[in-house]
C-alpha positions as CSV (number, residue, x, y, z in Angstrom):
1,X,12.2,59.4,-48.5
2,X,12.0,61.1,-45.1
3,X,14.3,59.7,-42.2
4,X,12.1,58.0,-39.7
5,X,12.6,58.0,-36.2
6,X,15.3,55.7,-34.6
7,X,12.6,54.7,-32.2
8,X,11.2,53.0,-35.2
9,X,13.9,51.1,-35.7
10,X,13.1,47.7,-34.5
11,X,9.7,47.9,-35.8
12,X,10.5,48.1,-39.0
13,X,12.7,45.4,-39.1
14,X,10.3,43.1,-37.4
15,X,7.9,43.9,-40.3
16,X,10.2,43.7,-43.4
17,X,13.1,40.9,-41.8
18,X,12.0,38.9,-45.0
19,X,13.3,42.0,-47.2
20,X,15.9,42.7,-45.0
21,X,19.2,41.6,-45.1
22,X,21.6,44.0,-44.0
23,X,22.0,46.6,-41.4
24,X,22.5,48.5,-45.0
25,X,19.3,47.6,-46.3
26,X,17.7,48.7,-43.1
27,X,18.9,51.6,-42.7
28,X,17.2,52.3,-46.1
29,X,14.4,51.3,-45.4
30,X,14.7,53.6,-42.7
31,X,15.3,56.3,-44.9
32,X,18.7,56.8,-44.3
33,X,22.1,57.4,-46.8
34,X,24.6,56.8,-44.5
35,X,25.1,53.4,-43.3
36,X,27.1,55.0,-40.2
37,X,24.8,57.5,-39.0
38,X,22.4,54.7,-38.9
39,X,24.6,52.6,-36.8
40,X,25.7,55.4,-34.4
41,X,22.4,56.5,-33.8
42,X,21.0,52.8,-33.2
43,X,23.8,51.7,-30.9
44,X,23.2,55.2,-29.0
45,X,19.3,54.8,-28.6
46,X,19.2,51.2,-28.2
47,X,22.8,50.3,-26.6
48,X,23.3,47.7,-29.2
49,X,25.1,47.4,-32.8
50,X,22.7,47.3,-35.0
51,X,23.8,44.3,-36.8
52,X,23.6,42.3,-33.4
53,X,20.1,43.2,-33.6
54,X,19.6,42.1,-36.9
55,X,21.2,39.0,-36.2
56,X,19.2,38.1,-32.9
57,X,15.5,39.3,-34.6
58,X,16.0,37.1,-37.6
59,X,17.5,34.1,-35.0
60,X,14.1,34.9,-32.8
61,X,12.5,34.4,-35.8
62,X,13.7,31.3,-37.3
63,X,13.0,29.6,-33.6
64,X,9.5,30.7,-33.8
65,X,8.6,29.5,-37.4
66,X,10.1,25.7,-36.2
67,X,8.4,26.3,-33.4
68,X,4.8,27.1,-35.2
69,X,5.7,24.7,-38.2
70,X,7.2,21.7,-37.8
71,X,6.7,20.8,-41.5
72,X,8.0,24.1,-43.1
73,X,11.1,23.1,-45.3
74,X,14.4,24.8,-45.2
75,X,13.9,26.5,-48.4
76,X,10.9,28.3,-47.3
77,X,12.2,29.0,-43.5
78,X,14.9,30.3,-45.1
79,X,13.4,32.9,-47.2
80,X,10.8,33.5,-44.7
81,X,13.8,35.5,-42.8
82,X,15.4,36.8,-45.5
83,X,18.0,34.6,-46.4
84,X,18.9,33.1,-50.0
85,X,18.2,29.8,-49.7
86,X,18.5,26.4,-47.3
87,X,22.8,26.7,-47.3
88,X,22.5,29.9,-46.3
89,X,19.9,29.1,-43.4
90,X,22.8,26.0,-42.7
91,X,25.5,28.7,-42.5
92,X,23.3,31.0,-40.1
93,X,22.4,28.4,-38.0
94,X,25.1,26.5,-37.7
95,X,27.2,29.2,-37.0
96,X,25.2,31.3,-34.1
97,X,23.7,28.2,-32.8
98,X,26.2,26.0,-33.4
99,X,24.2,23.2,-34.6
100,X,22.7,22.7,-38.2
101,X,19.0,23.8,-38.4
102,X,17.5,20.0,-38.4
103,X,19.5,19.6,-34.7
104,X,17.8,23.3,-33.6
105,X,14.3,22.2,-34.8
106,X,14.9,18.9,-33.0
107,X,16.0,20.5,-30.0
108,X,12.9,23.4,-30.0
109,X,10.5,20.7,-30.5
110,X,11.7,18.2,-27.5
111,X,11.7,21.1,-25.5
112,X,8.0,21.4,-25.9
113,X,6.7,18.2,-24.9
């Protein structure tokens, strides 16, 4: 597979953050071998680690789908973003946000009205 441009980067992960779950895995689907060229050549294009990325895309994106769909269950959210299932969408969420993912759904939707 040919290495695609850095530029690229975020992108890609946009697309694929279901089948994504590691700055690893992205930089495979990237085309690259080595993890740390990957990561040095991120954090020097974008100024960022590339796992901070990672972690703030797929945060972006859980917000949005509670935002867009009140109803969606855990489960599904969860793999929606590429995570294993509802505990790990606890863990994720409770530990960047602080708060379990019922309390950040509660929160994003008073915030609307």
């Amino acid at each position: 597979m040919k290495v695609k441009n850095i530029r690229e980067a975020d992108e890609i992960l946009a697309l694929n953050i279901q089948s994504i779950r590691t700055v690893t895995e992205w930089a495979t689907f990237m085309g690259y071998h080595d993890i740390s060229f990957f990561s040095r050549r991120y954090r020097n294009h974008y100024n960022l680690v590339a796992m901070k990325r990672l972690t703030n895309m797929r945060m972006k994106q859980i917000e949005l789908l509670m935002k867009n769909n009140r109803d969606i269950l855990n489960y599904e959210l969860a793999r929606r973003v590429g995570l294993r299932d509802e505990q790990d969408l606890y863990n994720f969420v409770s530990y960047h946000r602080g708060c379990s993912p019922t309390q950040l759904k509660e929160k994003l939707v008073s915030s609307q009205s």
